[in-house]
Steps between C-alpha positions, in 0.01 A plus 500: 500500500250619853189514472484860525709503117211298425184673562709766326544381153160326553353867522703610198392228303086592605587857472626444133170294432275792310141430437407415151156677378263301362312540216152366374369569136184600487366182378618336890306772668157356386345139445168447311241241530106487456207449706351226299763325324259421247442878431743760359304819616641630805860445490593511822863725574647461836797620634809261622661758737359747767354824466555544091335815404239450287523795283885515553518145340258569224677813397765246411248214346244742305537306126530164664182600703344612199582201321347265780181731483420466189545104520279477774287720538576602893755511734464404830782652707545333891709551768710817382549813722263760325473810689154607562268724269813696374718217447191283304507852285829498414525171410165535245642809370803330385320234323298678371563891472239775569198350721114557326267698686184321617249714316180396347473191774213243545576467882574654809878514579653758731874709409780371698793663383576643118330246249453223770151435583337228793342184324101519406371622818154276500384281819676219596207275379468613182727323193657676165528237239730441289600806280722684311639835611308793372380280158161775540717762323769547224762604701635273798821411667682204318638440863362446840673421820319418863693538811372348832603707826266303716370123416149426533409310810312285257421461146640884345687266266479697068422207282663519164455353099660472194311737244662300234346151603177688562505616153543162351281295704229740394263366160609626202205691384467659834826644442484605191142698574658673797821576287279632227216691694727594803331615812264796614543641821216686633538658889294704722644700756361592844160360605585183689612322202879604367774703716397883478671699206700686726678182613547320173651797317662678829377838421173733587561661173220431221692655269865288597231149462356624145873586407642181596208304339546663179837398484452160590256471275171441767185603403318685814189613589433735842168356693310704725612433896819597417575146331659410182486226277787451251491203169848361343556247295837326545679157414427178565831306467866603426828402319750452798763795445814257528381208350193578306302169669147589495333600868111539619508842615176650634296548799178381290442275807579710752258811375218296396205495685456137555823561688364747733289470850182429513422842691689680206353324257144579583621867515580496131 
């Protein structure tokens, strides 16, 4: 046989040779791990190839998702390819359905595209403790997801708890009062001390903020200046919706005024 008859079977035998696709479940497209190992709350999710679509993959992972959420408490997801503003919409909106409107807010956050607001736009010196997520009313999102587009140069970093640990590490009697009293919260709009009316409900209507109250159940009284102060009396702590664990949820410390400036304070 010449060498030429050679190289010609040898290129019949590659050109027979058909690539085989291969397929990864969607349990190899991700690896988990924590921060602390010590600590269960975040689970970290990472993905094991390039570029996985965030929202593409959890369109295929929502129950398992779920399932991790409600065992930990929070997700953190690292390292997947998420697709800006729209794509970090999708992929809430698939988790979760229909996005909440930011109405009757306690700080200043600007729109950035449907129901997707910036963080708590306060100076860079100033610190939000520990809280949890709209606890000042009766009706708040039993999800909330962050989305950095640009790091912090330094610090920026959203510290996190377990409202279940804080719940039992509290004294007993303490928790029974606040379960059993609940909390009373009283604001005043305008005048240096809360975010104007205008802001907090998003509307110049009187009549749209008296109709909303009503329904929500807020007492509301108009103050001359064009200010308003409103009173509502809300819970304290909550059954967990999955697993009925007990959790501290208020913002007693966070609307108190031993928890306010010194400037503010002396203003009230």
């Amino acid at each position: 046989m010449t060498n030429t008859e050679t190289k010609n079977l040898n290129s019949q035998k590659l050109g027979s040779v058909r690539r085989k696709s291969v397929s990864l479940s969607s349990e190899e497209l991700v690896k988990t791990a924590y921060l602390q190992p010590e600590n269960l709350l975040p689970l970290v999710v990472q993905p094991t190839v390039e570029k996985l679509n965030l929202a593409g993959w959890a369109q295929n992972n929502r129950s398992s998702i779920e399932t991790q959420l409600w065992k930990h408490g929070g997700i953190l997801f690292r390292g997947f390819e998420v697709g800006g503003v729209n794509g970090f919409e999708q992929f809430i909106q698939t988790l979760a359905g229909d996005l909440l409107e930011y109405s009757f807010r306690s700080t200043p956050r600007s729109l950035v595209s449907g129901n997707i607001y910036t963080s708590t736009e306060y100076p860079a010196e100033q610190f939000i403790p520990l809280h949890n997520e709209m606890a000042y009313s009766r009706n708040w999102p039993l999800k909330i997801a962050f989305f950095c587009i640009k790091k912090a140069e330094q610090g920026g970093e959203t510290p996190i708890a377990n409202s279940r640990k804080v719940f039992e590490s509290l004294d007993s009697n303490i928790r029974e009062k606040f379960a059993q009293k609940k909390v009373m919260y009283v604001r005043n709009y305008g005048g240096g001390v809360d975010l104007p009316w205008q802001n907090v409900f998003n509307t110049d209507s009187k009549i749209q903020v008296e109709e909303y109250c009503k329904k929500a159940g807020i007492e509301l009284e108009w103050k001359s200046g064009d200010r308003l102060r409103t009173r509502q009396i809300c819970q304290a702590v909550a059954g967990h919706p999955k697993t009925q664990e007990m959790v501290w949820f208020n913002q007693a410390h966070l609307f108190h005024i031993s928890n306010l400036e010194p400037a503010v304070r002396k203003e009230l």
